[in-house]
KOLLUMRO-584663 format. One record per atom (N, C-alpha, C): residue number from 1; residue in three letters; atom name; y, x, z. Coordinates in nm, 2 decimals. Atoms other than C-alpha are relative to their C-alpha. Layout:
# residues N
+-----+------+------+--------+--------+--------+
| seq | type | atom |     c2 |     c1 |     c3 |
+-----+------+------+--------+--------+--------+
| NUM |  ALA |   CA |      Y |      X |      Z |
...
+-----+------+------+--------+--------+--------+
# end
This chain:
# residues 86
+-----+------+------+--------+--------+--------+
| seq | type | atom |     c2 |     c1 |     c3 |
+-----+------+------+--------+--------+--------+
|   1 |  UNK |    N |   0.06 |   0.01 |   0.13 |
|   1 |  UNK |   CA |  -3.78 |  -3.55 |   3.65 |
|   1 |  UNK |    C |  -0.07 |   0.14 |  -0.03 |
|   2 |  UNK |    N |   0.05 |  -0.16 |   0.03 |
|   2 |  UNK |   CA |  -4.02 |  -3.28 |   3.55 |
|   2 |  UNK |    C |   0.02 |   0.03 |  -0.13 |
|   3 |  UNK |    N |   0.02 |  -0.06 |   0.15 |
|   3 |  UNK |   CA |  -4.00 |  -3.04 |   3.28 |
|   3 |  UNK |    C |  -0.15 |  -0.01 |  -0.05 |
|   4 |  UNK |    N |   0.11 |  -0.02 |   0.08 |
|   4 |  UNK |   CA |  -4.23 |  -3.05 |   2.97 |
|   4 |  UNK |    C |  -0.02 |   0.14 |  -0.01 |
|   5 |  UNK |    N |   0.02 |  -0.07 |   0.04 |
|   5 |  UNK |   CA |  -4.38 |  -2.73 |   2.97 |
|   5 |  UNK |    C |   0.02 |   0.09 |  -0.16 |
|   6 |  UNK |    N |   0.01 |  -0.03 |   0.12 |
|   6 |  UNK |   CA |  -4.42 |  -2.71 |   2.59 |
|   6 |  UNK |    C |   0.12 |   0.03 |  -0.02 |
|   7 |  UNK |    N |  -0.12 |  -0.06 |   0.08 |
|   7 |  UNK |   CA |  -4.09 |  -2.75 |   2.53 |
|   7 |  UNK |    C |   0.11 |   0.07 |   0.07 |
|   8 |  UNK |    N |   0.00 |  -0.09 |  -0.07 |
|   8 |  UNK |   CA |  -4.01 |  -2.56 |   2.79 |
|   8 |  UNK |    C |   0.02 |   0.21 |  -0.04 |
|   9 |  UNK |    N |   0.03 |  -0.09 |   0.07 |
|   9 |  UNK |   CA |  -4.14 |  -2.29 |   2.56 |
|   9 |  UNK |    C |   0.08 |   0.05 |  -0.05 |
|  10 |  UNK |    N |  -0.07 |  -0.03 |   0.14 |
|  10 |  UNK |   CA |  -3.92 |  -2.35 |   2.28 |
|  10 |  UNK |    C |   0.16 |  -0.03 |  -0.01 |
|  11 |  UNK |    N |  -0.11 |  -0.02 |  -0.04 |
|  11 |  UNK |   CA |  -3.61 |  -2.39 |   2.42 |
|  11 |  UNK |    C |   0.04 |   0.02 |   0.12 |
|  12 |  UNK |    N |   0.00 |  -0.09 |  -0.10 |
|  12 |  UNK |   CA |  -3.48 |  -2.10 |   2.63 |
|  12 |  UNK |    C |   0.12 |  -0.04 |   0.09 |
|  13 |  UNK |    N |  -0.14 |  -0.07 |  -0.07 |
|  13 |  UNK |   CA |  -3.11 |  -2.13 |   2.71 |
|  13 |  UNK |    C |   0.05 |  -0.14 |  -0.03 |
|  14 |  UNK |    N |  -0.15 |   0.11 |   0.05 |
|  14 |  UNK |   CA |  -2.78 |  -2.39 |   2.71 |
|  14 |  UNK |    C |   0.09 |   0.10 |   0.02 |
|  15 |  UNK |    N |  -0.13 |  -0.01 |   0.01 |
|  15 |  UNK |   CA |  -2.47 |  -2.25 |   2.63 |
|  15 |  UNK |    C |   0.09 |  -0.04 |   0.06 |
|  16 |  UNK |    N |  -0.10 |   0.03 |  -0.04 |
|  16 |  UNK |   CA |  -2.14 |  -2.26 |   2.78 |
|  16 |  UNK |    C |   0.12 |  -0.11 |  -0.05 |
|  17 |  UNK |    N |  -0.05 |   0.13 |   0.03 |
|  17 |  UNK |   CA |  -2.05 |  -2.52 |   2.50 |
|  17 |  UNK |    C |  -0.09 |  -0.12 |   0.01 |
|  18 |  UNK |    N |   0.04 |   0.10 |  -0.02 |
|  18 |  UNK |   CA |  -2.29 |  -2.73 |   2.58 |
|  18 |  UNK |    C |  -0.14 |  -0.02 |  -0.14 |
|  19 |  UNK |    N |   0.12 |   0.01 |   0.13 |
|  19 |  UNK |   CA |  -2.54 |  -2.64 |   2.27 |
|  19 |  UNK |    C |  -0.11 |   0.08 |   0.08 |
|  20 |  UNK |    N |   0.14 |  -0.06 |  -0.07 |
|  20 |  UNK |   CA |  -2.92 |  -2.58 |   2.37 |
|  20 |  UNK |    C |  -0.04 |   0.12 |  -0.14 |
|  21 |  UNK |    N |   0.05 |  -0.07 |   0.10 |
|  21 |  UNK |   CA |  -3.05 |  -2.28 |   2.16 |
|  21 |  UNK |    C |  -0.19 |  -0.05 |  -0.02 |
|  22 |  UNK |    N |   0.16 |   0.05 |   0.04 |
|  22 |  UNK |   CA |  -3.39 |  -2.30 |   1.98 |
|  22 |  UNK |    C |  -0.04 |   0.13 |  -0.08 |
|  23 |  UNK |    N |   0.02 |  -0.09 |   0.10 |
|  23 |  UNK |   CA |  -3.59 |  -2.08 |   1.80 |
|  23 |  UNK |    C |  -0.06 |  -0.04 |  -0.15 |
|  24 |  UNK |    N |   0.00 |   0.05 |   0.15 |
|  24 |  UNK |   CA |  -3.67 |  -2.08 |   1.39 |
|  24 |  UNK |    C |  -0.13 |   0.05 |  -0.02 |
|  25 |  UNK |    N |   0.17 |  -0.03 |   0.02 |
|  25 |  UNK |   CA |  -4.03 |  -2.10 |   1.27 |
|  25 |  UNK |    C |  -0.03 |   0.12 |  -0.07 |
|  26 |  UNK |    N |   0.02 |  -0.08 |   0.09 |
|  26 |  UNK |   CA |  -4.14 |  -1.78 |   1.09 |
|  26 |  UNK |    C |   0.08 |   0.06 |   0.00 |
|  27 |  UNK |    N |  -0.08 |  -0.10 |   0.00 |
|  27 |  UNK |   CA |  -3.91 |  -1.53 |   1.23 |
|  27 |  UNK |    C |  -0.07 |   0.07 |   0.14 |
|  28 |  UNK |    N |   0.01 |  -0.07 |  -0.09 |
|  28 |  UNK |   CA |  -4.14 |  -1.38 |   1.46 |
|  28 |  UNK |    C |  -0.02 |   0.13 |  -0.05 |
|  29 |  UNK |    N |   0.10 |  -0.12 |   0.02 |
|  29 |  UNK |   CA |  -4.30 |  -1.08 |   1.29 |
|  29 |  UNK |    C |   0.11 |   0.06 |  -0.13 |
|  30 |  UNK |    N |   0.00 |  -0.08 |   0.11 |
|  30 |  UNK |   CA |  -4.20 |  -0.82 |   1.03 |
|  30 |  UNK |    C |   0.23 |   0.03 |   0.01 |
|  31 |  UNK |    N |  -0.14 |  -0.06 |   0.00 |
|  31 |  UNK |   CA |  -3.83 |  -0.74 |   1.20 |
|  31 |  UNK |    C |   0.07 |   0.12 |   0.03 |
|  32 |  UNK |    N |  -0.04 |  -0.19 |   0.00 |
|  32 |  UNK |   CA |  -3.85 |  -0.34 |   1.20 |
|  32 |  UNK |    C |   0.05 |   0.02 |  -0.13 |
|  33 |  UNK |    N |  -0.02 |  -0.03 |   0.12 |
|  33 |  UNK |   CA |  -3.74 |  -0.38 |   0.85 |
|  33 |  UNK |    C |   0.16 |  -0.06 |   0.00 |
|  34 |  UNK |    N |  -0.08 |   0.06 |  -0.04 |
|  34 |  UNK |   CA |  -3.41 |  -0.56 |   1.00 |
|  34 |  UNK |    C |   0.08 |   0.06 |   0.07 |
|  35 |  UNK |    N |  -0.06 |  -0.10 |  -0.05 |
|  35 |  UNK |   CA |  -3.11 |  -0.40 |   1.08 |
|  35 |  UNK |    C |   0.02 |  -0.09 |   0.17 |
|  36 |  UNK |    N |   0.01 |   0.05 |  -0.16 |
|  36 |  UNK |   CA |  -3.02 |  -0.46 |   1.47 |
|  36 |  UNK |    C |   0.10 |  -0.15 |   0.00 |
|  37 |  UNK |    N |  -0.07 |   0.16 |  -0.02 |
|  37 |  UNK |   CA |  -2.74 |  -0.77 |   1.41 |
|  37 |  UNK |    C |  -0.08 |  -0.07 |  -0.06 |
|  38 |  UNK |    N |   0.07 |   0.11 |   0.02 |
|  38 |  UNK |   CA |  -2.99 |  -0.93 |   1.19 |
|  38 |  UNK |    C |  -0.08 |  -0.01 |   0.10 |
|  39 |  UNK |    N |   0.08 |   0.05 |  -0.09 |
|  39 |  UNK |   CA |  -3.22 |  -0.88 |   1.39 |
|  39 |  UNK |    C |   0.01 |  -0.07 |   0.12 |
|  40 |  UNK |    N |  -0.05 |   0.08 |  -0.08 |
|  40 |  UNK |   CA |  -3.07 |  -0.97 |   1.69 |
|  40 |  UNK |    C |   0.02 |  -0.18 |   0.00 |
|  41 |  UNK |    N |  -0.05 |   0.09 |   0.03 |
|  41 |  UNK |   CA |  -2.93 |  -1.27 |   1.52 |
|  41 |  UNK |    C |  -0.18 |  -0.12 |  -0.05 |
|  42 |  UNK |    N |   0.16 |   0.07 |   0.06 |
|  42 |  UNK |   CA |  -3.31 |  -1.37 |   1.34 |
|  42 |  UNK |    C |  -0.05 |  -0.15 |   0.08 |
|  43 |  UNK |    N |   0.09 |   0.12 |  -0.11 |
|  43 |  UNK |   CA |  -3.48 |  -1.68 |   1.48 |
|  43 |  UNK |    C |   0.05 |  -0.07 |   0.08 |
|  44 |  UNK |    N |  -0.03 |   0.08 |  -0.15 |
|  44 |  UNK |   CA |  -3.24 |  -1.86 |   1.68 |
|  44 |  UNK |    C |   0.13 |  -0.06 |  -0.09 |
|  45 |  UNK |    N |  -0.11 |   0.11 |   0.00 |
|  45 |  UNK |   CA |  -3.01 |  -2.17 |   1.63 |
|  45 |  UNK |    C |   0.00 |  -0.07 |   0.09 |
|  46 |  UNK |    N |  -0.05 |   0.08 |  -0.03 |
|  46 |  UNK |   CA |  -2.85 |  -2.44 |   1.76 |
|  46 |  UNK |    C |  -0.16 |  -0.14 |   0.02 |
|  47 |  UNK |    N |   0.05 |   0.17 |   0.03 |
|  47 |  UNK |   CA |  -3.04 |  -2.80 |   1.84 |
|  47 |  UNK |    C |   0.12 |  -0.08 |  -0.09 |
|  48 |  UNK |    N |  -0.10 |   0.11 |   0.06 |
|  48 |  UNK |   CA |  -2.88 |  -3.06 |   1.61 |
|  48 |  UNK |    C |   0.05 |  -0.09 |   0.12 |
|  49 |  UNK |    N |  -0.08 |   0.11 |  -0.04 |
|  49 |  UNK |   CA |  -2.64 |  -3.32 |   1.76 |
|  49 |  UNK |    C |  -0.12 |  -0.12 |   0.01 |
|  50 |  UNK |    N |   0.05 |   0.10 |  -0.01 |
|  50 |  UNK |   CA |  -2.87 |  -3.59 |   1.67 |
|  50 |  UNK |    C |  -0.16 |   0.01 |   0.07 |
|  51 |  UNK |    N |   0.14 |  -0.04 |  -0.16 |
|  51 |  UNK |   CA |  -3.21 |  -3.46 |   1.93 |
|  51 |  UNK |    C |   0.08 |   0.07 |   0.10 |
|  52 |  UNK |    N |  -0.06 |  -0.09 |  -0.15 |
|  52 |  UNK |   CA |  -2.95 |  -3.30 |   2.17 |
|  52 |  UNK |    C |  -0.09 |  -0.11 |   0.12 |
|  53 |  UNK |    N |   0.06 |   0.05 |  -0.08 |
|  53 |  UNK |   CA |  -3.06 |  -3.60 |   2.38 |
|  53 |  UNK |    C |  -0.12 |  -0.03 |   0.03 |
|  54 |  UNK |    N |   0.08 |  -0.03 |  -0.02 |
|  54 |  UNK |   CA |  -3.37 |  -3.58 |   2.32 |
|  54 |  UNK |    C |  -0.08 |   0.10 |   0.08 |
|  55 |  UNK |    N |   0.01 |  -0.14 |  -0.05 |
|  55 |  UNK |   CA |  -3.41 |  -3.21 |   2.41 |
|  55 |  UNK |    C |   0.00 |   0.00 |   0.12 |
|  56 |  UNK |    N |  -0.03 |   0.03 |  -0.13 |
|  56 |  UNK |   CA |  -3.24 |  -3.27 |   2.70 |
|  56 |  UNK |    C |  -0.04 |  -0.04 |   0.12 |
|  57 |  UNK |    N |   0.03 |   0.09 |  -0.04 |
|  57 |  UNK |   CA |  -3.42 |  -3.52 |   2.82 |
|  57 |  UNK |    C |  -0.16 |   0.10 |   0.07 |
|  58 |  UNK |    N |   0.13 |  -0.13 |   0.01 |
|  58 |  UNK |   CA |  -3.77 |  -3.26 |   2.77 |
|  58 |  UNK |    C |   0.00 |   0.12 |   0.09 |
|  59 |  UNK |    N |   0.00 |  -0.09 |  -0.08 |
|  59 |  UNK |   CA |  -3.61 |  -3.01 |   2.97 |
|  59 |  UNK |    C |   0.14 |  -0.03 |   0.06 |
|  60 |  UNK |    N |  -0.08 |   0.04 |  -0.01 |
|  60 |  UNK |   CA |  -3.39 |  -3.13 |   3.18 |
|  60 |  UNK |    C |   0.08 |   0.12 |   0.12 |
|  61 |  UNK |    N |  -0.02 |  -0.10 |  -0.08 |
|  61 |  UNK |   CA |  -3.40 |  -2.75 |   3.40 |
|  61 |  UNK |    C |   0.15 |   0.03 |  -0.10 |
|  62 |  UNK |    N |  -0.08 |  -0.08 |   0.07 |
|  62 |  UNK |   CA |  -3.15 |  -2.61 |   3.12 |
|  62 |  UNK |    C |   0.17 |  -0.06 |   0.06 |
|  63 |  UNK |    N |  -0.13 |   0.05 |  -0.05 |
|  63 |  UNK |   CA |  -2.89 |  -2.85 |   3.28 |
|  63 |  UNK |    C |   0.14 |  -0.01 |  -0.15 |
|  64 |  UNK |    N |  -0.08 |  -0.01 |   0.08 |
|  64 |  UNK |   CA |  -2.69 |  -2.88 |   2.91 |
|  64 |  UNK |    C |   0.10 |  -0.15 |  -0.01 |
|  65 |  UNK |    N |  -0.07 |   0.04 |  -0.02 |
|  65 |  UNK |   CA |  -2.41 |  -3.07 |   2.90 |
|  65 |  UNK |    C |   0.09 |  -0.02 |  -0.15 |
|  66 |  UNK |    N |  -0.09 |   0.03 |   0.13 |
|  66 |  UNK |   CA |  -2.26 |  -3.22 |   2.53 |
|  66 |  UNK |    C |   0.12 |  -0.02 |   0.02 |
|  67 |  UNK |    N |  -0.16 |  -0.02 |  -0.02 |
|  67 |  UNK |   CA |  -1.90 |  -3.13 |   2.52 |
|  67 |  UNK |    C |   0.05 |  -0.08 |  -0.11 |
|  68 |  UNK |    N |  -0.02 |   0.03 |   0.06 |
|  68 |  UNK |   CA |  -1.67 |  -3.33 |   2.39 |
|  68 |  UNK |    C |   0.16 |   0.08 |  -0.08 |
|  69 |  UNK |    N |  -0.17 |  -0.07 |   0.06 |
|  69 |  UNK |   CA |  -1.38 |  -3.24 |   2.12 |
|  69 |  UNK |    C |   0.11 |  -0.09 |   0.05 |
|  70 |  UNK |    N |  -0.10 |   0.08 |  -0.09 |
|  70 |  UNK |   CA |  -1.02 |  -3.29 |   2.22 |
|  70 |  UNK |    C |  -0.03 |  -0.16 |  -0.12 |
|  71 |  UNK |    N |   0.01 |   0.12 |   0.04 |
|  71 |  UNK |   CA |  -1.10 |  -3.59 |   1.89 |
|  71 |  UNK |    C |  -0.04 |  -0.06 |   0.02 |
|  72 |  UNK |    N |   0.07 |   0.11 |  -0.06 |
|  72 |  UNK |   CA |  -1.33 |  -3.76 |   2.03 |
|  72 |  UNK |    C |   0.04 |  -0.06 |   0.14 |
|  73 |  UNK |    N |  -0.07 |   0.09 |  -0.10 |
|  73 |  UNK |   CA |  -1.15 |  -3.79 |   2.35 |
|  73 |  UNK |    C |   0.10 |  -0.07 |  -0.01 |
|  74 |  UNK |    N |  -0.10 |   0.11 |   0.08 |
|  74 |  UNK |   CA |  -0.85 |  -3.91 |   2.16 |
|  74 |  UNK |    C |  -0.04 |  -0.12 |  -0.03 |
|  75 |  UNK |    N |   0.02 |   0.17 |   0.07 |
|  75 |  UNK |   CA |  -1.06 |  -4.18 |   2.01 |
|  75 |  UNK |    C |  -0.06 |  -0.05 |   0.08 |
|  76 |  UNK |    N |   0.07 |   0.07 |  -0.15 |
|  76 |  UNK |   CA |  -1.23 |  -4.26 |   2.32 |
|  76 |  UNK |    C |   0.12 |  -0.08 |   0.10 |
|  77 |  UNK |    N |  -0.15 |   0.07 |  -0.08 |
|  77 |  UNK |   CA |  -0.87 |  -4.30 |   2.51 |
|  77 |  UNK |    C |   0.06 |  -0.10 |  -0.10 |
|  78 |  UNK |    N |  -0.06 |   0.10 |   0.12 |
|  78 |  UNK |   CA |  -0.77 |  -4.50 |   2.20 |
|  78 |  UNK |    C |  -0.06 |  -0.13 |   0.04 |
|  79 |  UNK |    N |   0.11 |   0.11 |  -0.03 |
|  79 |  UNK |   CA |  -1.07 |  -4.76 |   2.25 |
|  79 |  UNK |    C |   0.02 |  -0.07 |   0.12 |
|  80 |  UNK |    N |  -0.06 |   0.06 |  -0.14 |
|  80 |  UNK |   CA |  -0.96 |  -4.77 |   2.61 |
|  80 |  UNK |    C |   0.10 |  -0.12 |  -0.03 |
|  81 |  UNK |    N |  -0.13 |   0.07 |   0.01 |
|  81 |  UNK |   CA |  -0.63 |  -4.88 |   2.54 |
|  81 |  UNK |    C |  -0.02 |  -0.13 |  -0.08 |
|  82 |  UNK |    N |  -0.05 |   0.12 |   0.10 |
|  82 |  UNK |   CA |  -0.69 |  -5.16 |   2.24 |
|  82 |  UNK |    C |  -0.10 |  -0.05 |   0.13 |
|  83 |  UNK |    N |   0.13 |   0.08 |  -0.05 |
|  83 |  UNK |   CA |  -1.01 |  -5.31 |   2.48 |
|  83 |  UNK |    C |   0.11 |  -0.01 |   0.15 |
|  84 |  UNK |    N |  -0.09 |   0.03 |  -0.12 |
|  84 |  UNK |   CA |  -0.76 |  -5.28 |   2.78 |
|  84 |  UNK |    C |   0.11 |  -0.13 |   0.02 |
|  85 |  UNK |    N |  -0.12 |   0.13 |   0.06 |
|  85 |  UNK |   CA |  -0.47 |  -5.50 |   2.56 |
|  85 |  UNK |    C |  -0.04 |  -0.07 |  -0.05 |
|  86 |  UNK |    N |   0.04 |   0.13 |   0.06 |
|  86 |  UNK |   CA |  -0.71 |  -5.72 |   2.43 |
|  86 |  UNK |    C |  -0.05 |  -0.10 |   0.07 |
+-----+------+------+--------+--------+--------+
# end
């Protein structure tokens, strides 16, 4: 599957938890006035949960991988079990 260049663009990195970073509109310019952790920190979040698969899908070079919590695997192994005894 090929990557979309564009978004390509705009999302650089995956994380080790499995969150794609992005960057935030209108934090390119005017950050000499910024100390160095804001700065540093300026312009970059998380993708939401609900376009992770989207994203993903866009660039699929970044290789990201949605982790799950240990509760959701609880309630995943739960589902197993009643659909197993039913």
């Amino acid at each position: 599957m090929k990557t979309r260049k564009a978004a390509a663009k705009r999302f650089k990195k995956a994380t080790a938890n499995g969150k794609i970073l992005r960057s935030i509109r209108n934090h390119g310019h005017f950050l000499s006035k910024m100390g160095n952790k804001a700065h540093k920190l300026a312009g970059t979040t998380y993708v939401d949960d609900a376009n992770f698969d989207a994203v993903n899908k866009l660039v699929p070079a970044l290789g990201a991988k949605k982790k799950r919590t240990k509760f959701l695997k609880r309630v995943a192994e739960a589902m197993k079990q009643q659909n197993a005894n039913a």
